[in-house]
C-alpha positions in Angstrom: 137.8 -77.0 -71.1 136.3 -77.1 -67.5 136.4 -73.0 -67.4 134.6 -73.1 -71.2 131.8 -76.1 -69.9 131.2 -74.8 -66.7 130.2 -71.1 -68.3 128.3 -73.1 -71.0 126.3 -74.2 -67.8 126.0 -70.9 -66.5 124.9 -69.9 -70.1 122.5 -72.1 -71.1 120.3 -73.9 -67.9 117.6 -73.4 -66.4 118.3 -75.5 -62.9 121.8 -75.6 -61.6 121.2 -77.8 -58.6 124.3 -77.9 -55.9 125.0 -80.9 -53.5 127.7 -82.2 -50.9 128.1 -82.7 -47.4 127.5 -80.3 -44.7 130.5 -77.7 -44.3 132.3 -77.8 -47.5 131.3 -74.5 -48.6 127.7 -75.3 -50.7 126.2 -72.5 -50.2 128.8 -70.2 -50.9 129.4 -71.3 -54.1 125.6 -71.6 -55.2 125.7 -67.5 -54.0 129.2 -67.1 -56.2 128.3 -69.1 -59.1 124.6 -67.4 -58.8 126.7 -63.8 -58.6 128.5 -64.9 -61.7 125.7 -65.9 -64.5 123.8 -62.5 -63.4 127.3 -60.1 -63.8 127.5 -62.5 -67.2 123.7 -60.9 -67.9 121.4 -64.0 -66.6 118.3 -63.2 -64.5 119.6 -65.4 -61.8 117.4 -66.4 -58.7 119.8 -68.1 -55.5 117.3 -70.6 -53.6 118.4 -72.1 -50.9 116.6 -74.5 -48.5 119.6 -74.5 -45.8 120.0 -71.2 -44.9 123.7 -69.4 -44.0 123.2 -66.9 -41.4 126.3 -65.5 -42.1 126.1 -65.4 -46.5 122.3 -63.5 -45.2 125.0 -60.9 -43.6 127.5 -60.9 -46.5 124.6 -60.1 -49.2 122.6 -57.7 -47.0 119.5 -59.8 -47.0 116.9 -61.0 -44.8 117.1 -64.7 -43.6 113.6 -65.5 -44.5 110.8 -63.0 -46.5 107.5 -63.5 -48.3 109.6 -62.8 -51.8 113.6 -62.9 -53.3 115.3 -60.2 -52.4 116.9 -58.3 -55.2 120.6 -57.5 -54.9 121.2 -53.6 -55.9 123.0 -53.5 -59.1 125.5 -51.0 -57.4 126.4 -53.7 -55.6 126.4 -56.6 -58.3 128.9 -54.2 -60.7 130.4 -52.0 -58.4 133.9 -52.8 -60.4 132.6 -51.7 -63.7 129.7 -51.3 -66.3 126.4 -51.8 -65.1 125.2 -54.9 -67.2 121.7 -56.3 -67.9 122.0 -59.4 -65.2 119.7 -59.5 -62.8 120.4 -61.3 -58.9 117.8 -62.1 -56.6 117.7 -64.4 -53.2 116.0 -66.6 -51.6 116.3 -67.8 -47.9 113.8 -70.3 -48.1 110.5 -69.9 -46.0 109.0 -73.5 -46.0 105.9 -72.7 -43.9 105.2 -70.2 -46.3 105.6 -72.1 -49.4 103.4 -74.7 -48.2 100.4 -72.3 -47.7 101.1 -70.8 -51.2 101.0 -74.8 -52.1 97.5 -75.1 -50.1 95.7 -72.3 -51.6 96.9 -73.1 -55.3 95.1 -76.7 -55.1 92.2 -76.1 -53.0 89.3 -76.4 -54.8 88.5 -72.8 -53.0 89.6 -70.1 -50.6 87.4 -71.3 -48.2 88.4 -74.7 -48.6 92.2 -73.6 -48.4 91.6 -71.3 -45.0 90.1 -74.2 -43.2 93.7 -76.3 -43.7 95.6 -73.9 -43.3 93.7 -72.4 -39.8 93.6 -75.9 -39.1 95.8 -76.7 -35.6 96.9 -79.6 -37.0 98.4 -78.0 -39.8 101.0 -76.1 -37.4 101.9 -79.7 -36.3 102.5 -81.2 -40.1 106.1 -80.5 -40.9 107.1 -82.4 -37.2 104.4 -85.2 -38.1 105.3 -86.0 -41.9 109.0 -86.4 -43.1 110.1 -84.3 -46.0 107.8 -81.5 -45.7 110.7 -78.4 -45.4 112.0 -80.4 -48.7 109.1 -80.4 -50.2 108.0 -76.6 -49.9 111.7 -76.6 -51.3 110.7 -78.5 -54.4 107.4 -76.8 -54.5 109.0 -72.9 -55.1 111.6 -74.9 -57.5 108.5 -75.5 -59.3 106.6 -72.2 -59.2 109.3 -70.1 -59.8 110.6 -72.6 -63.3 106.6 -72.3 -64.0 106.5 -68.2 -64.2 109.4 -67.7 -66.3 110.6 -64.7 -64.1 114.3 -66.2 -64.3 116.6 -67.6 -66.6 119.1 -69.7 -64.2 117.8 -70.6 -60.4 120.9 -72.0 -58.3 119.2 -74.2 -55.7 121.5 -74.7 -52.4 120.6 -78.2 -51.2 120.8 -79.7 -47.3 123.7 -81.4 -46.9 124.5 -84.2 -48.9 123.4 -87.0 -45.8 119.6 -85.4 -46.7 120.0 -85.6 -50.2 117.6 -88.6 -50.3 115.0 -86.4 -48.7 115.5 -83.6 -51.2 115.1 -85.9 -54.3 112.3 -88.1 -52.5 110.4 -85.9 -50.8 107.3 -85.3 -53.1 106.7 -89.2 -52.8 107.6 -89.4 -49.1 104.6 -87.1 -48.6 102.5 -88.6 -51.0 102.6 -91.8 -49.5 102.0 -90.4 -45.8 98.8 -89.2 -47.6 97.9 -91.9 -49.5 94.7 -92.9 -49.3 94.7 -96.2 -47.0 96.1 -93.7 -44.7 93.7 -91.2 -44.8 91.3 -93.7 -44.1 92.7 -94.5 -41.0 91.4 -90.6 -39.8 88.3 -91.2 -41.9 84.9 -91.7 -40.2 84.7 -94.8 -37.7 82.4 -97.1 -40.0 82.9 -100.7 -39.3 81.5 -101.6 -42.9 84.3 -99.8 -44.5 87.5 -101.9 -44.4 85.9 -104.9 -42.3 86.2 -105.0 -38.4 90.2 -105.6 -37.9 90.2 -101.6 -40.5 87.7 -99.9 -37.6 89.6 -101.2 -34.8 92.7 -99.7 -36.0 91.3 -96.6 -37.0 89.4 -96.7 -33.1 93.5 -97.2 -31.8 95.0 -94.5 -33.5 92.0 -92.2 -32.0 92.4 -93.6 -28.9 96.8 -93.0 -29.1 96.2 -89.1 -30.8 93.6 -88.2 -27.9 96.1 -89.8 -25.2 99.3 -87.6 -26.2 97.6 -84.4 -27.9 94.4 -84.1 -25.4 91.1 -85.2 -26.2 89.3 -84.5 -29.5 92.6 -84.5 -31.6 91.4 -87.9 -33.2 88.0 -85.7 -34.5 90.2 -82.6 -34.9 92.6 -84.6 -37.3 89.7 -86.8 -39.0 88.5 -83.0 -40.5 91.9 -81.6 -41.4 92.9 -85.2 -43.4 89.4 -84.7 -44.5 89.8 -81.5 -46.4 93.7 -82.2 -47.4 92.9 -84.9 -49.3 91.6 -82.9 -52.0 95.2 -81.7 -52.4 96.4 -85.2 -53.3 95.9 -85.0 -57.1 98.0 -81.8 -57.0 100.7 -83.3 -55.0 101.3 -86.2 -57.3 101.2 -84.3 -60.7 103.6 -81.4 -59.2 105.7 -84.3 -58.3 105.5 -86.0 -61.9 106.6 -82.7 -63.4 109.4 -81.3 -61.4 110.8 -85.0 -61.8 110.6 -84.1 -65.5 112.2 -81.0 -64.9 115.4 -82.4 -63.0 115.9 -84.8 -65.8 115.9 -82.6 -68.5 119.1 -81.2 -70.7 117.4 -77.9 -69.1 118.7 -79.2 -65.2 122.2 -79.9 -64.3 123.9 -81.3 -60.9 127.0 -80.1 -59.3 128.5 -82.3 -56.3 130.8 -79.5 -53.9 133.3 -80.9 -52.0 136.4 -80.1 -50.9 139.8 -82.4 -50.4 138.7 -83.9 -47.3 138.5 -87.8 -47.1 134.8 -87.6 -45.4 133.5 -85.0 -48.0 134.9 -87.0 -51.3 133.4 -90.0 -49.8 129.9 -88.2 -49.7 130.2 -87.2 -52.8 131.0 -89.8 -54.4 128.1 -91.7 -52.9 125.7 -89.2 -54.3 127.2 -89.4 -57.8 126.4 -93.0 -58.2 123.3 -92.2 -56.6 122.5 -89.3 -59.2 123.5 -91.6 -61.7 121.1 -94.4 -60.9 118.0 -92.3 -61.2 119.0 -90.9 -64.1 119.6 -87.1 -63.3 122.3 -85.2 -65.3 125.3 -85.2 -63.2 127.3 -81.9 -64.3 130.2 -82.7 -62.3 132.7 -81.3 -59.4 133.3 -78.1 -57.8 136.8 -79.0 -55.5 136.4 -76.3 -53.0 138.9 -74.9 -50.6 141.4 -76.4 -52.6 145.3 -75.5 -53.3 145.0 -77.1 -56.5 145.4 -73.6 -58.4 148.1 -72.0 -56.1 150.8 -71.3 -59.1 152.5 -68.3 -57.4 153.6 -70.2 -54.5 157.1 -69.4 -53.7 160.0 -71.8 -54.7 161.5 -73.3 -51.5 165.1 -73.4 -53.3 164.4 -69.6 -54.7 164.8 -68.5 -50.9 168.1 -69.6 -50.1 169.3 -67.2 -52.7 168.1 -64.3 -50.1 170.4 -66.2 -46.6 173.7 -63.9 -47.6 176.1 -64.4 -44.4 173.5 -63.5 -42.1 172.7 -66.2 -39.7 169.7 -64.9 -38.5 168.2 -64.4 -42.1 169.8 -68.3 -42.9 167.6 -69.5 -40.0 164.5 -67.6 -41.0 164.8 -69.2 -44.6 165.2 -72.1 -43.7 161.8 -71.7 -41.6 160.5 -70.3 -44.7 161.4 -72.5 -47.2 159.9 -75.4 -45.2 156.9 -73.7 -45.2 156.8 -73.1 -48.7 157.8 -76.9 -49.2 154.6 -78.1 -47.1 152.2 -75.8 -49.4 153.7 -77.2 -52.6 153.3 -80.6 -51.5 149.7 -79.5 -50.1 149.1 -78.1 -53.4 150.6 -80.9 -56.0 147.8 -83.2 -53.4 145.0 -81.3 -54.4 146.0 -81.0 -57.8 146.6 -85.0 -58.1 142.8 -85.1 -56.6 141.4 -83.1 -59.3 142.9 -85.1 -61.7 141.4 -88.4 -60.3 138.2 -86.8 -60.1 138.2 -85.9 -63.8 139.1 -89.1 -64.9 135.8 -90.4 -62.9 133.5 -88.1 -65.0 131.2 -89.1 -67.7 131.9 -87.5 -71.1 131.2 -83.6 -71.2 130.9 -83.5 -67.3 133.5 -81.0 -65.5 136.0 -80.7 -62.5 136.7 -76.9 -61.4 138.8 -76.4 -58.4 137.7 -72.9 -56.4 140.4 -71.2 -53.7 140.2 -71.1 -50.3 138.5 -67.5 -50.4 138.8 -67.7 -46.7 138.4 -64.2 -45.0 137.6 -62.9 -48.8 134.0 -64.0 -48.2 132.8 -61.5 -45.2 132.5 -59.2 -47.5 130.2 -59.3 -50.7 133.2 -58.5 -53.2 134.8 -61.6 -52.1 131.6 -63.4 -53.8 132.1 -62.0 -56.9 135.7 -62.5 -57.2 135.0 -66.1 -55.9 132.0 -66.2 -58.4 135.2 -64.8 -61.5 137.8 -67.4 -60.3 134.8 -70.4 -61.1 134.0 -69.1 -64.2 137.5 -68.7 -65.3 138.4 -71.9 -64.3 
């Protein structure tokens, strides 16, 4: 059933949106899941907002670019048939998503060159929290907007950022809501009474002292001229809020069997939950929980003889193979207790430990097959 839903998923969505903390293999298995839908046919676009140096290497990409880059189709079915699936990646650029987001909702190029020109823009993503989340949200958008692919995978930070991920729209908004703007708007007593112009007069004073002198004026102009962008900001936010909602968007928590990792994970379930976005359900990675050809400890005695040297090196063996049973019944026992935590039609799927598999780009497909087969 898990195999069966989690190709349904692959099948039929739009957003497939993968969480979990830092280090359990995310990434990966957005690029494997992302590799399966497009050898299944899907034109498939792999964003991701935290990205691996080391997948850039495995796929042959760039770690940043202006555009996805397309993986060659020799490459996507070099064990068989070329197919119509389509596999492109992202390794997000936030700075340049944001000016792509500037110069869609200025009211006009010139109006957009004097933000983006602006010094003070070059200082916005260490000034306002959430803005590399943001430019992550914004692409999200754009690229669900122009229809150009079927299924986008989105890698998210770690789980501990999460919160930014899902809240950064309204983060920003607020930082730019209007009774802060005003604070960088011109120094008029009669706006805002006394107590309002002294503030504003402090915060000049403060911005002058640690940037150098004239940042106040320098930042009163660039506010100035984003504010016009608010409008946008607010209904991109509104919609792509409707999008993660949908039956279109689903939400798959990675972790793997480590205490600190189901923990996570189970902390952004409930949180998922509460805000009402569709949790799809687990992805165990690195687990044992499929290991069925694992020798029989008993089975090796059978191989001693009278040769005392070989009787010692079984008996090495076989308590080997008794610690990966055991390992393997564990992870199997955790899968089960994460099924029986899921909401109706929401899935489990154990993936191996592909370890070493994964330097190489066949290791994601065959990664990407053993998902979808369940």
């Amino acid at each position: 059933m898990s195999a069966r839903n989690l190709q349904r998923l692959l099948r039929e969505k739009r957003v497939l949106v993968l969480c979990g903390a830092g280090g359990v293999g995310k990434t990966t298995t957005a690029a494997a899941l992302g590799v399966a839908a497009a050898r299944a046919g899907r034109r498939v676009l792999v964003l991701t907002i935290d990205p691996a140096r080391r997948l850039a290497e495995v796929m042959g990409l760039p770690e940043s670019g202006p555009e996805p880059t397309s993986i060659p189709p020799e490459r996507l079915f070099a064990d068989g048939p070329r197919g119509p699936g389509q596999l492109d990646v992202w390794m997000l650029d936030a700075r340049l998503v944001f000016d792509r987001m500037v110069h869609r909702l200025a009211p006009s190029p010139e109006a957009a060159r004097a933000i983006v020109e602006h010094r003070v823009y070059r200082f916005l993503s260490e000034l306002v929290a959430g803005v590399q989340e943001y430019a992550a949200t914004e692409a999200l958008d754009g690229f669900l907007a122009d229809a150009r692919y079927e299924l986008i995978v989105l890698d998210t930070p770690p789980s501990r950022h999460a919160l930014d991920f899902l809240d950064a729209p309204g983060r920003l908004s607020r930082f730019l809501d209007e009774r802060i703007v005003s604070l960088f708007g011109p120094e008029d007593a009669s706006r805002g009474g006394r107590l309002w112009h002294g503030a504003q007069v402090l915060v000049g004073r403060v911005l002058d002292g640690v940037f150098g002198a004239g940042f106040a004026r320098e930042m009163r102009g660039f506010v100035g001229a984003f504010s016009g962008l608010f409008g946008g900001i607010r209904l991109h936010t509104e919609r792509l809020r409707a999008r993660l909602a949908s039956p279109d968007a689903a939400f798959l928590l990675v972790t793997s069997p480590e205490s600190a990792a189901l923990r996570e994970s189970a902390f952004f379930r409930d949180t998922l939950v509460k805000r009402g976005l569709p949790f799809a359900g687990y992805v165990l990675n690195r687990s044992w929980a499929r290991e069925d050809a694992l020798a029989n400890p008993e089975a090796l005695l059978e191989h001693v003889g009278d040769d005392p040297h070989a009787e010692h090196g079984v008996a090495a063996l076989s308590r080997l193979a008794a610690a990966e049973h055991a390992r393997a019944e564990s992870h199997r026992a955790l899968l089960a207790r994460l099924t029986e935590q899921l909401p109706t039609g929401a899935i489990a799927v154990a993936a191996p430990d592909a370890g070493a598999e994964l330097e190489e780009f066949r290791g994601l497909v065959r990664l990407g097959d053993a998902l979808a087969a369940g």
